[in-house]
C-alpha positions in Angstrom: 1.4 11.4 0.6 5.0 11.4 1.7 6.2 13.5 4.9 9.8 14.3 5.8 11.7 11.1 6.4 11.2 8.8 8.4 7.4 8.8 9.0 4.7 8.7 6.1 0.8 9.8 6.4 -1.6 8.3 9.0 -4.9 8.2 7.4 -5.6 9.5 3.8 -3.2 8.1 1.6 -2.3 4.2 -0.5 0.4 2.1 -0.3 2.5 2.0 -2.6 2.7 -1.0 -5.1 6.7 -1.0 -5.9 5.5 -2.7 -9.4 3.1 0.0 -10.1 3.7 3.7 -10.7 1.1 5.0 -9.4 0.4 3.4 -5.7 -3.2 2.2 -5.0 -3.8 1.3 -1.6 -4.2 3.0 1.8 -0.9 4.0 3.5 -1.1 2.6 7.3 0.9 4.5 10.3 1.6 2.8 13.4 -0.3 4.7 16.1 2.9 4.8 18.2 4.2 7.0 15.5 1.7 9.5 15.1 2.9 11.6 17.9 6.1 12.5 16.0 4.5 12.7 12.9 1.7 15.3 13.9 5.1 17.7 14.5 5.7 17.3 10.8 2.7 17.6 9.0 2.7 21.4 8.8 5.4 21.2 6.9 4.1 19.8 3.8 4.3 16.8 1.3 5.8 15.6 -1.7 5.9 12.8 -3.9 8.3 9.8 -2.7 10.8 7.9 -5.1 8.8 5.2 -4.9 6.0 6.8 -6.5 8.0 7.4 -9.3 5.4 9.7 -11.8 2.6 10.1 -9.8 0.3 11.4 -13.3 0.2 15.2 -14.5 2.5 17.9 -13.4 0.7 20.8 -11.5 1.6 22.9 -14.6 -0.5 20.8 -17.0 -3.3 20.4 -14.2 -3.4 24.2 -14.3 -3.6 24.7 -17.9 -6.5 22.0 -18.0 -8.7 23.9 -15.4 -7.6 27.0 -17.3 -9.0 25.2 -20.4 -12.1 24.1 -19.0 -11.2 20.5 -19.5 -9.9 17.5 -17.3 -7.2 14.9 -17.9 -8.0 11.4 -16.7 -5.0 9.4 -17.8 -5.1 5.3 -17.6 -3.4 3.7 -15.0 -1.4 0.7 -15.2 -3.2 -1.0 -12.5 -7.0 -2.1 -13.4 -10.1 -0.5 -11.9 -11.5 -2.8 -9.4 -15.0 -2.6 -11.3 -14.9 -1.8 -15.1 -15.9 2.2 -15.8 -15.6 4.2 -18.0 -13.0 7.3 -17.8 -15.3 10.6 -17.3 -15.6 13.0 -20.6 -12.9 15.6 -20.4 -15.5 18.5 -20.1 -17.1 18.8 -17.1 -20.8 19.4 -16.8 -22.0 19.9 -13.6 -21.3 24.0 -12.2 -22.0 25.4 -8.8 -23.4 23.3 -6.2 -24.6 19.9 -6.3 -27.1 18.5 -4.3 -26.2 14.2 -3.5 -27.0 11.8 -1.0 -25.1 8.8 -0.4 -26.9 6.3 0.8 -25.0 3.9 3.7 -25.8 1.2 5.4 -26.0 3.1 8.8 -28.0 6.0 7.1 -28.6 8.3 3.9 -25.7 11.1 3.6 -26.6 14.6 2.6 -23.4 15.7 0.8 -23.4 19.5 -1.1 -20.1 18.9 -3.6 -18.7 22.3 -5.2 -18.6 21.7 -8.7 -17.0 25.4 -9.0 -14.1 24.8 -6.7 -13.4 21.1 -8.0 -14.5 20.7 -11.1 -12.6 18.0 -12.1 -13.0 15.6 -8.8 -16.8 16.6 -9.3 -16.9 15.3 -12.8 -15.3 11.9 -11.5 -17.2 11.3 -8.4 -20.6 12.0 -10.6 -19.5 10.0 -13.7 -18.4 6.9 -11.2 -21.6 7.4 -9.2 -23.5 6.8 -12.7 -22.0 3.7 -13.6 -22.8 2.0 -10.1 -19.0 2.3 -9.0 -20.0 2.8 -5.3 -22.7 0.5 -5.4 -22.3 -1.9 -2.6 -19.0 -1.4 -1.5 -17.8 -0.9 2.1 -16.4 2.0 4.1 -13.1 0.1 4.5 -11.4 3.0 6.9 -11.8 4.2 10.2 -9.7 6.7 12.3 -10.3 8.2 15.7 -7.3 9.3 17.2 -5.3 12.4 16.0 -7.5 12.8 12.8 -10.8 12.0 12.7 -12.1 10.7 8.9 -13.9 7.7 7.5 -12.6 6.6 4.2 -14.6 5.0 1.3 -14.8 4.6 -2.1 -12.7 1.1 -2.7 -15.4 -1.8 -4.1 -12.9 -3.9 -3.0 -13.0 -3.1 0.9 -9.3 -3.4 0.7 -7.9 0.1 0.5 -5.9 -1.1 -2.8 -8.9 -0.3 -5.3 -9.2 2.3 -7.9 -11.1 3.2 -11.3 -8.5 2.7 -13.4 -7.7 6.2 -14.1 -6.1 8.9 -12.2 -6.5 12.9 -12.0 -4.9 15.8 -10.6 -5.1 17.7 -7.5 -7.5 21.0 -7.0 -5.8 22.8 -4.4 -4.8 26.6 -3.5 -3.4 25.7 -0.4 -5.9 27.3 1.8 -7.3 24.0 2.2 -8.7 23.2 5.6 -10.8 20.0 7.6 -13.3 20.5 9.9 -16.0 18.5 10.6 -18.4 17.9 7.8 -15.3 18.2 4.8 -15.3 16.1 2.0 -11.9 15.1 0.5 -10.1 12.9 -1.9 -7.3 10.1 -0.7 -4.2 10.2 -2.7 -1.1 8.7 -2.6 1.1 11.4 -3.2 0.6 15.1 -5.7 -2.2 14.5 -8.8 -2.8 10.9 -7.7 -6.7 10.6 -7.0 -8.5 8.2 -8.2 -12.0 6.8 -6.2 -11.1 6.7 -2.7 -12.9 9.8 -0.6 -12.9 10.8 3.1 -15.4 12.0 5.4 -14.4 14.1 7.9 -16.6 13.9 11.3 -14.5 16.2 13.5 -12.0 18.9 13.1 -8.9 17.3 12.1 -5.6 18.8 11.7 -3.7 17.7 8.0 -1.7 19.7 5.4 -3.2 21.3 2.4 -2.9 17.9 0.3 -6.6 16.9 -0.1 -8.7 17.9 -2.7 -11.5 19.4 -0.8 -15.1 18.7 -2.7 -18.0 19.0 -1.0 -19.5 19.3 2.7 -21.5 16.8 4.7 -24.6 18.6 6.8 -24.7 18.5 10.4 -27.4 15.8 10.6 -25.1 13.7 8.2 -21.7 14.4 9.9 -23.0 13.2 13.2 -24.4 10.1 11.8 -20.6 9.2 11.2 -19.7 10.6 14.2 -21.8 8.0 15.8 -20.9 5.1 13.8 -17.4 6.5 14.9 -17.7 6.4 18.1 -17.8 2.5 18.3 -14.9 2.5 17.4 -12.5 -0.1 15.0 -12.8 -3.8 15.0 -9.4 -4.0 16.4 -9.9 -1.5 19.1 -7.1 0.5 17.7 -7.5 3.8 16.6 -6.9 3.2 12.9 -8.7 0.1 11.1 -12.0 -0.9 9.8 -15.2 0.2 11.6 -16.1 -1.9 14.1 -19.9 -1.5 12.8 -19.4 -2.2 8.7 -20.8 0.2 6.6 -21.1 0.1 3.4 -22.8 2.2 0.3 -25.6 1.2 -1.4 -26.1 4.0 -4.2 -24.8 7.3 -4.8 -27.8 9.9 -6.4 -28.2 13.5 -7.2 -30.7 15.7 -7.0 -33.1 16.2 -10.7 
């Protein structure tokens, strides 16, 4: 997610690979740059020329949902485990009932199927084939925005499925505690990497919201949280590793 020159995202977005076009890995921004960058974020994103064609246009995502089906288009850079693409139709409707189980507790997580179909049908189809499996929370923030950041088997923040999809946004699109959301890299980027939200965070209408954490579960990261990063700074890996073990929904 690019901001207004000079300054780009803090927390929920990949670097940019300059050989690929479509940027994999977490996008880092120096703490001592935040403050001028929290002026900015109201004013919206947009893709950078370095992302170069970040997947489907907006337009096309549209007609999809319209259709009732989902792109998932290859990506040039392989999926850090081998999965399969979901099927373009999604199946699941309405709310779905998950837990994520972590190495610091099991997650109760309600995703909205209705609002993001789409990221629904990914996160369930990945969480089939084991993607999460074992893999570590590789993100922590806790100053200015408040998220932990998963869903890289590598532990890297440069890890995807090998696919990527498009946004599901209207632009009323908020973060409080307790929000699910997808990382991206820039408009109709997503691939695997998620963010929990465990306190009310201010960011721009960019994140494909799809499901909601209960309070039991939100405070669990909130307490993993409030250890703090390895580093001591407010942006890095948890300081306590966590890491998911499985990913299941309710029969």
């Amino acid at each position: 997610m690019d901001h207004p020159a000079p300054s780009r995202s803090h927390a929920l977005t990949r670097h940019s690979d300059e050989s690929n076009r479509r940027p994999k890995s977490a996008l880092l921004l120096t703490l001592a740059a935040f403050a001028v960058l929290a002026l900015l974020l109201l004013s919206g994103c947009g893709s950078s020329d370095s992302e170069g064609d970040s997947g489907e246009s907006s337009g096309s995502s549209d007609s999809s949902a319209a259709a009732g089906t989902c792109s998932y288009p290859a990506d040039s850079q392989p999926g850090a485990k081998e999965v399969d693409a979901p099927e373009e139709k999604p199946q699941a409707k309405g709310s779905v009932d998950t837990t994520v189980a972590t190495s610091a507790g099991d997650l109760a997580v309600t995703l909205d199927a209705d609002r993001a179909p789409c990221t629904v049908n990914s996160f369930l189809s990945l969480a089939a084939q084991k993607y999460f499996d074992d893999t570590e929370c590789h993100r922590l923030t806790t100053e200015g925005i408040f998220v932990l950041q998963c869903g890289d088997p590598t532990g890297t923040g440069s890890g995807g499925p090998g696919y990527s999809f498009a946004d599901e946004l209207d632009g009323s699109e908020t973060y409080p505690a307790g929000t699910l959301a997808m990382a991206n890299s820039g408009p109709d980027t997503n691939g695997s990497q998620f963010f929990v939200v465990y306190d009310d965070s201010s960011l721009p209408p960019d994140y494909t919201v799809f499901g909601q954490l209960d309070e039991k579960s939100t405070k669990t990261v909130a307490d993993l949280a409030a250890k703090g990063t390895d580093s001591g700074a407010g942006d890095g890996a948890p300081k306590e590793k966590v890491t998911i073990t499985e990913v299941t929904t309710a029969d």
